[in-house]
C-alpha positions as CSV (number, residue, x, y, z in Angstrom):
1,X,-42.8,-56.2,-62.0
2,X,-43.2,-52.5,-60.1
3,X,-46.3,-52.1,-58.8
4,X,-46.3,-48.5,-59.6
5,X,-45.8,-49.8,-63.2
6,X,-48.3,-52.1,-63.5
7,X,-51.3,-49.5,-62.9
8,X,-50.8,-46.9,-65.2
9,X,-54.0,-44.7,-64.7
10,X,-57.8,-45.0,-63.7
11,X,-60.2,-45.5,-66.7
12,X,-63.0,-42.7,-65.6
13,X,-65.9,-43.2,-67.8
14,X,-69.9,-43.1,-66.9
15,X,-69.8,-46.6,-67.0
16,X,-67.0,-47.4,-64.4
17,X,-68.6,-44.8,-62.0
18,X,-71.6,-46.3,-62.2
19,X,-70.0,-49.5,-61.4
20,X,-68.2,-47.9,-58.9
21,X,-71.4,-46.7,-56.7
22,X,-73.6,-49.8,-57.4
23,X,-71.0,-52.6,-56.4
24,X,-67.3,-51.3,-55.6
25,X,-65.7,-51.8,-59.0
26,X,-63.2,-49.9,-59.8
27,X,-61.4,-49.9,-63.3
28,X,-58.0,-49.0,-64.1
29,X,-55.5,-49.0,-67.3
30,X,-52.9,-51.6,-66.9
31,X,-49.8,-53.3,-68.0
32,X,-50.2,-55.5,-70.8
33,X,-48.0,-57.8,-69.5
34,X,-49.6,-57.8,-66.1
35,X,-51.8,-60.3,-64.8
36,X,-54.2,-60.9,-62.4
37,X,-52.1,-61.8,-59.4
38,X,-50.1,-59.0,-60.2
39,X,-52.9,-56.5,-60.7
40,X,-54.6,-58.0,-57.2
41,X,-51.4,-57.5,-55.5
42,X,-50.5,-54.0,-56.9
43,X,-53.8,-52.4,-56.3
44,X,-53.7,-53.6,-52.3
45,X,-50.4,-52.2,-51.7
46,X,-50.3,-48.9,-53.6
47,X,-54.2,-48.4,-52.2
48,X,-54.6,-50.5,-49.2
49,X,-57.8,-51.7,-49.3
50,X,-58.8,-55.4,-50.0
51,X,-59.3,-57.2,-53.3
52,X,-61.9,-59.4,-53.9
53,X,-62.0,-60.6,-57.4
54,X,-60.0,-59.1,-60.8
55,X,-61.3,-59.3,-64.2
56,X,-58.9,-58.6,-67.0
57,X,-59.7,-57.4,-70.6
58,X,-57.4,-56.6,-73.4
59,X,-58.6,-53.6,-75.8
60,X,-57.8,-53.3,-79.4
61,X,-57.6,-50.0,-80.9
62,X,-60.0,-48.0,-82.8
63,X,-59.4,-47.5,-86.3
64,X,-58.5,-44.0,-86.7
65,X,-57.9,-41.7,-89.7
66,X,-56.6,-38.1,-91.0
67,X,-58.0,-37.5,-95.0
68,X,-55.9,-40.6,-96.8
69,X,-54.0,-41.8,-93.8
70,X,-55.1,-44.8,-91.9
71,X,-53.9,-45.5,-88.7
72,X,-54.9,-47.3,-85.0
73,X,-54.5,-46.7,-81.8
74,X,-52.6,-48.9,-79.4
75,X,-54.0,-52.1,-78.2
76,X,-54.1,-51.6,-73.9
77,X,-55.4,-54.0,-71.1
78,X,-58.6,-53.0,-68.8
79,X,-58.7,-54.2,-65.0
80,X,-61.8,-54.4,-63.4
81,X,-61.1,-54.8,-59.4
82,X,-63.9,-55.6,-57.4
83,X,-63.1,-54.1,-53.8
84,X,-64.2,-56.2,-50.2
85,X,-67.6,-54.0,-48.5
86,X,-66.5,-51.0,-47.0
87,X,-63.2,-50.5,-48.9
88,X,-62.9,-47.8,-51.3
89,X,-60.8,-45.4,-53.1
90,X,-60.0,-42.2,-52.6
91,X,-59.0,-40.9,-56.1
92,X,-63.0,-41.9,-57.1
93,X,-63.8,-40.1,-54.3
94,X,-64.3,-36.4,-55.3
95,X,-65.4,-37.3,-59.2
């Protein structure tokens, strides 16, 4: 699979940022087809920095709805990538 399809978009959230500061976790949308390998791999080239450890979660949709109407929003896979000291990120950077 493309790397550059694999990681579709940081997750920014106060969570992840706090993870981010107190112990180099970054988290990022992914591929639902992806996995860890993949993820690992992907986030070391596009980035280049070192990966340590990959936890992978898959998100269900919330429940959404408009008067009657009931409807969900798609399922989507989290990747939480635990960087190697003194590695980081520039996109985090200025956020």
């Amino acid at each position: 699979m493309d790397r550059y399809r694999i990681i579709k978009r940081a997750h920014l959230t106060e969570k992840s940022t706090i993870a981010k500061d107190e112990a180099n976790k970054y988290v990022f949308e992914v591929d639902r087809k992806a996995n860890k390998i993949e993820i690992g791999d992907a986030v070391e080239k596009l980035f280049k920095v070192k990966v340590v450890n990959v936890h992978v979660l898959n998100m269900t949709g919330k429940k959404k709805r408009l008067g009657r109407i009931v409807g969900q929003k798609q399922d989507w896979k989290k990747a939480i990538v635990t960087l190697a000291p003194g590695n980081s990120i520039e996109l985090y950077e200025g956020v």
